[in-house]
N, C-alpha and C positions, 0 to 999 in steps of 0.2 A: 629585203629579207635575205636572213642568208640561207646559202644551205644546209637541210637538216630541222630548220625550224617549222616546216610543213609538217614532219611528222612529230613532232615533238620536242625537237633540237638534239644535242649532244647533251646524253644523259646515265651514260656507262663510264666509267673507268677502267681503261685497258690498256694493254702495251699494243700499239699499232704496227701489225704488220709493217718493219722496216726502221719502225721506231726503238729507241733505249728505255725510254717512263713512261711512267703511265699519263695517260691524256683522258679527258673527255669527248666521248667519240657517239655519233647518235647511231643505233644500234637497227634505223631502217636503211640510212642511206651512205654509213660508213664516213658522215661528214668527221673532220677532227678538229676540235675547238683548242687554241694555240692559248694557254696562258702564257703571257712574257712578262718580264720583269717591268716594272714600275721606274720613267727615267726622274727622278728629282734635278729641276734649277736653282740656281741660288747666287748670291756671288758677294762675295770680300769687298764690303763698298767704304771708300775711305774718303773724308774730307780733305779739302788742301793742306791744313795743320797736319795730316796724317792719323785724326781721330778714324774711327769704326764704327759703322753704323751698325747696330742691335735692335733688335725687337722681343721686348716679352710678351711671350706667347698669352694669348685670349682662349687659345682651345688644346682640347686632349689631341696628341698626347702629352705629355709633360709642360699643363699650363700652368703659368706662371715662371718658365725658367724662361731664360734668355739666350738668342735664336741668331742665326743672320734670315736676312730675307729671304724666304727659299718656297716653293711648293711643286708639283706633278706639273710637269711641261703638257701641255694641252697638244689636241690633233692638229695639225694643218702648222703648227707653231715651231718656229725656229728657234733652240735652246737658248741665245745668247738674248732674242725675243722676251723669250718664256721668263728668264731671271731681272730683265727690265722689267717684266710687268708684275713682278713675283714685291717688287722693290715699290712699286708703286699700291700696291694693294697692300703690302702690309705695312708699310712708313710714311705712305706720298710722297717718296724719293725720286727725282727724276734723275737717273742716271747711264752714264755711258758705257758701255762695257770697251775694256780694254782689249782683256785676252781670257782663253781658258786657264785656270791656273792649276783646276787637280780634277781627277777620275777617282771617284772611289764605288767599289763594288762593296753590298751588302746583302749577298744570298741569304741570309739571314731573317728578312723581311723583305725581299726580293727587289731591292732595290739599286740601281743605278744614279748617282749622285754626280752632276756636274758641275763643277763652282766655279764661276768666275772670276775675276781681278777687275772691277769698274771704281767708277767715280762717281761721286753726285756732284750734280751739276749747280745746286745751290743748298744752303744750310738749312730749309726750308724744311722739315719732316713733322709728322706726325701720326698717330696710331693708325691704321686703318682696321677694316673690321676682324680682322686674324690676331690682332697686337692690343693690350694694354696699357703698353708704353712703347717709345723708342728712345731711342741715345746715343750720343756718339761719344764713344770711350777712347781714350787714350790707353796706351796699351798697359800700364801698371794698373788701370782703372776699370779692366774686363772685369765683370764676375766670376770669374771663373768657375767657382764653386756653386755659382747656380745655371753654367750653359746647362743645353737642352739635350745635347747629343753628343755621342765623342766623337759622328764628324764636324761639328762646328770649330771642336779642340784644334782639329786635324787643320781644318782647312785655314784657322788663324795664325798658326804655328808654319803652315807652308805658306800665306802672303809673309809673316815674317821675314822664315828665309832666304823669298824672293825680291826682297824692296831693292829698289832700284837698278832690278836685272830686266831686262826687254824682250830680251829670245830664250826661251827655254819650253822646254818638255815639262807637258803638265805631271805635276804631282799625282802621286798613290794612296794605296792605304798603307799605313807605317807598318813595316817587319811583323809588329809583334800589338798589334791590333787589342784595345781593352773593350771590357766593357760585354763580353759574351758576342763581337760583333762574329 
């Protein structure tokens, strides 16, 4: 139990003594309930031919568009973890992860986005329960016009302009950011 939930929990909204925003704060014992941003894994998974593994989506939000494998990095879970298992739940992909390949921040929906640069380890996929289909695209062959998200754009567009680079600083969100992000 934490603190605060004896008497009721954190059930006020106030700026805390020392604090800048407003927080949820419980009003017997001055406990203060920390919302933080939401970290999303995921990662740029590519066959030997240099195809791209997809998943169209089975659930809201935007189901039926087309996705990389990604979801909410769990407790106790190490992110490059979280997007191996992100790839098996929603493809049956077993894959390696390489490296981090981009950061992208979305205060917006308050989200933190880490994508990775991996491989799968065999040709082997299929839907899991988040996905209606999967695929591996070649790159003329993305849907473009039905991804799911503009960081999916993002993060295709920067494995692009990293192929066959080894050492680099992960990617951002691009200058001029679409999509109301």
């Amino acid at each position: 139990m934490t603190p605060g939930q004896k008497q009721g929990g954190p059930s006020v909204r106030t700026i805390p003594e020392g604090e800048d925003r407003e927080r949820l704060v419980c009003p017997d014992c001055g406990y203060i309930a920390y919302e933080n941003p939401k970290i999303v894994v995921g990662s740029v998974t590519t066959w030997e031919d240099g195809r791209i593994l997809l998943c169209r989506r089975a659930i809201e939000p935007r189901r039926g568009f087309w996705t990389l494998p990604a979801g909410y990095m769990e407790l106790g879970e190490a992110s490059a973890a979280g997007a191996a298992r992100e790839a098996w739940e929603e493809a049956r992909a077993r894959i390696e992860i390489d490296c981090l390949l981009a950061v992208y921040d979305i205060p917006r929906i308050s989200q933190v986005q880490l994508i990775f640069r991996a491989r799968l380890l065999s040709p082997a996929i299929e839907p899991g329960p988040e996905s209606v289909e999967v695929g591996l695209f070649a790159w003329d062959d993305i849907p473009w016009s039905q991804l799911a998200f503009p960081s999916v754009v993002w993060s295709l567009n920067e494995h692009r302009a990293r192929l066959g680079q080894r050492d680099f600083p992960p990617g951002g969100n691009p200058p001029d950011p679409v999509h109301g992000l």
